[in-house]
Rosetta silent file (secondary structure, phi, psi, omega in degrees, C-alpha in Angstrom):
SEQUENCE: XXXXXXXXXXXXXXXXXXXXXXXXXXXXXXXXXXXXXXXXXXXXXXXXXXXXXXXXXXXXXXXXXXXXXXXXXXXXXXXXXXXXXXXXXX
SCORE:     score description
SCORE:     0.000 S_00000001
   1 L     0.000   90.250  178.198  -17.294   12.038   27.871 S_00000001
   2 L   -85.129  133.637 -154.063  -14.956   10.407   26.079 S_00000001
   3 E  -139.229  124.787  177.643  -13.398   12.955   22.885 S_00000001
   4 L  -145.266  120.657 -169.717  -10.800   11.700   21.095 S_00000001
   5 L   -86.582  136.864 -161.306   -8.119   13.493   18.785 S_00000001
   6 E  -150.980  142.647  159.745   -6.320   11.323   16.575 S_00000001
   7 E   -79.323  142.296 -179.470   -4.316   12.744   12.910 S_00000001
   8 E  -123.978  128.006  179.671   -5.385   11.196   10.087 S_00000001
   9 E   -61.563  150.437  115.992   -2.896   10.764    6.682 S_00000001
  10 E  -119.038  121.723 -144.085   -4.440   11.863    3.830 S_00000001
  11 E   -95.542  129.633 -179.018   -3.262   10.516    0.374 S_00000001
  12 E  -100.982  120.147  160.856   -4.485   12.398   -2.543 S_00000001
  13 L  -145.921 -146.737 -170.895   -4.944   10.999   -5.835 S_00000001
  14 L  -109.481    0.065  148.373   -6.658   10.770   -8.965 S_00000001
  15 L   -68.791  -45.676 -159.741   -8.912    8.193   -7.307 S_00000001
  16 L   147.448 -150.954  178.933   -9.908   10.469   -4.456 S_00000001
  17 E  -141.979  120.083 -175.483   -8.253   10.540   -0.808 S_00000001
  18 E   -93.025  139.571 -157.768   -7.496    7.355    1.127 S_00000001
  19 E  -127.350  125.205  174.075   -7.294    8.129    5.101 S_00000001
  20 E  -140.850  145.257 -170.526   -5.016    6.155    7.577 S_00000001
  21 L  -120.851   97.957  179.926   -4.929    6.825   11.277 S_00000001
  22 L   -37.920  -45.954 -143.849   -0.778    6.201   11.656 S_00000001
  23 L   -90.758  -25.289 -160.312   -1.612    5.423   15.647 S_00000001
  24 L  -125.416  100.794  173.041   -4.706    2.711   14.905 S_00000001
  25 L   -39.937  132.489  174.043   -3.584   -0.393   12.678 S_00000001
  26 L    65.003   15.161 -174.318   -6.168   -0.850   10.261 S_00000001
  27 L   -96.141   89.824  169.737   -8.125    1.816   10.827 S_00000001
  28 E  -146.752  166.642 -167.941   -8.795    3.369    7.157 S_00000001
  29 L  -123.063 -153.532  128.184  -11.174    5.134    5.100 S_00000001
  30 L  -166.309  168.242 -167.279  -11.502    6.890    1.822 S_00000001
  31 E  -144.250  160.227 -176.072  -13.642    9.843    0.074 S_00000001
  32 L   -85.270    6.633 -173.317  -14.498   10.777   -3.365 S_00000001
  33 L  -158.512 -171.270  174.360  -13.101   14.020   -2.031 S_00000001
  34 H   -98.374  -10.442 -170.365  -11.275   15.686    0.645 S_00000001
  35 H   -71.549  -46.173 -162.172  -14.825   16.835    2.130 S_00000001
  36 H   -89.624  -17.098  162.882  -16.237   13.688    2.247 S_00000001
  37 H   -60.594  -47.112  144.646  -12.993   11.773    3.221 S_00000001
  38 H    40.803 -106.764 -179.042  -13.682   13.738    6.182 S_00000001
  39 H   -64.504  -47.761  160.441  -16.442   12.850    7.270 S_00000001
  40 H   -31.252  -78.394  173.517  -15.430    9.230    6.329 S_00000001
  41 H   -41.794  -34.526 -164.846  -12.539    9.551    8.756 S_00000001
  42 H   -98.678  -13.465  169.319  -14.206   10.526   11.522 S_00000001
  43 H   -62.956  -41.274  171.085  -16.939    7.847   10.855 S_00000001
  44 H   -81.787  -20.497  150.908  -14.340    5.337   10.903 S_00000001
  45 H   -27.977  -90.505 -174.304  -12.367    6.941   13.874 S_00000001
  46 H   -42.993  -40.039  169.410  -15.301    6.612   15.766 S_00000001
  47 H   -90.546  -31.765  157.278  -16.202    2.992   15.327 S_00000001
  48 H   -28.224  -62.627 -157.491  -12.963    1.987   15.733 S_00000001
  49 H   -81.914  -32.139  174.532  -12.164    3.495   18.920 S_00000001
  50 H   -55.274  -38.533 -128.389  -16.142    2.817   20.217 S_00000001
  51 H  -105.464  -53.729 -169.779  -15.660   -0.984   19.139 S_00000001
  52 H   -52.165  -44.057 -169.696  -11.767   -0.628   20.538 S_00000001
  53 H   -72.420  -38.818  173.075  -13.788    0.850   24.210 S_00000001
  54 H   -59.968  -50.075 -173.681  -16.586   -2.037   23.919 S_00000001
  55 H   -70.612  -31.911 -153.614  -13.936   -5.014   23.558 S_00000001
  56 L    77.926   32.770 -172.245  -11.796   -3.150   26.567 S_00000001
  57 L   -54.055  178.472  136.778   -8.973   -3.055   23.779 S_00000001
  58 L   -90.573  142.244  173.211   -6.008   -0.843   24.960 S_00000001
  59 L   -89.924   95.538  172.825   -6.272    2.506   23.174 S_00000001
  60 L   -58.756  140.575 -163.580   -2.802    3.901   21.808 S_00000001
  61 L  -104.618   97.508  169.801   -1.906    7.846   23.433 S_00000001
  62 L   -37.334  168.031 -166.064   -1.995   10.000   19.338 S_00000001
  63 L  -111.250  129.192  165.049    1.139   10.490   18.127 S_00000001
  64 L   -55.876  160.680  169.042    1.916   14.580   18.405 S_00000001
  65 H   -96.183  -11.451  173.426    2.189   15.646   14.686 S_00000001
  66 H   -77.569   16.497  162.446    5.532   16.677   14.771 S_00000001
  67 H  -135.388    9.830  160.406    6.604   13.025   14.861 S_00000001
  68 L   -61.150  115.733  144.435    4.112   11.935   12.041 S_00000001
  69 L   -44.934  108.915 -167.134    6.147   11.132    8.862 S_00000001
  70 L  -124.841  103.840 -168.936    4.121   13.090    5.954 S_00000001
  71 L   -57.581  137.286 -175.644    4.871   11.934    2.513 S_00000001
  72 L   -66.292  122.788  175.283    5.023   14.941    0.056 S_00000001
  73 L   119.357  -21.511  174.038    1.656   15.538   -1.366 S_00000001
  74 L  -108.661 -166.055 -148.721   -0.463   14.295    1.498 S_00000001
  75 E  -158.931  137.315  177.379   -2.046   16.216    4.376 S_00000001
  76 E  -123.563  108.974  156.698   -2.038   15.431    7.995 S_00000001
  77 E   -74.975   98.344  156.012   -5.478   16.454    9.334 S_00000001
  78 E   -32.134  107.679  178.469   -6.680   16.241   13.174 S_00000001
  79 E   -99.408  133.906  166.866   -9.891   14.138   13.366 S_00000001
  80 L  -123.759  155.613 -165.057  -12.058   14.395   16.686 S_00000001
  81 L  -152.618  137.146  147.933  -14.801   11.826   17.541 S_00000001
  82 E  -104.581   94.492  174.195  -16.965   11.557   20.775 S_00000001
  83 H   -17.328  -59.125 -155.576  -17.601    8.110   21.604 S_00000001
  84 H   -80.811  -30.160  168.686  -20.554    8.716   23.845 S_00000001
  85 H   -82.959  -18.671  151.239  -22.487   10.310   21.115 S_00000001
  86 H   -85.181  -21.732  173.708  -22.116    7.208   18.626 S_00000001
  87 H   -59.315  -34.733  171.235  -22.927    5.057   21.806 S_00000001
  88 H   -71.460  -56.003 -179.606  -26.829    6.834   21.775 S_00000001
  89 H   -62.872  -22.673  174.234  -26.849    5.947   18.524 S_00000001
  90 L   -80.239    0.000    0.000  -26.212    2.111   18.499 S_00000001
């Protein structure tokens, strides 16, 4: 069962909140909120790393958070996704 924890940046602004996963290049989101970036994040979490498991990609080992960089004003949130439960869905 693969479950996978990953931190996600979240940038706060007067737009909403924009979502970056420091450990997965290109892997971003954003929400009209922090609830629904959220949700966002873990939607894009999840196809990333399902798409990343499908190709046979290598998977980057998260980054602990105490070696995240956190720009003042943004929020570093733990995202968790199960693979095998977006795979039943596709």
């Amino acid at each position: 069962m693969p479950m996978y924890k990953y931190y996600g940046l979240f940038s706060h602004d007067e737009d909403g909140v924009s979502v970056s996963f420091p450990d997965l290049k290109g892997c971003l989101t954003c929400g009209d909120d922090l609830k629904e970036a959220i949700e966002m994040a873990q939607d894009a979490l999840g196809g990333y790393l399902l798409v990343s498991e499908m190709d046979n990609d290598d998977i980057p080992a998260p980054s602990p958070a105490k070696t995240i960089q956190v720009p003042e004003g943004n929020s570093l949130i733990l995202v968790e996704v199960n693979t095998d439960n977006l795979r039943e869905a596709v």
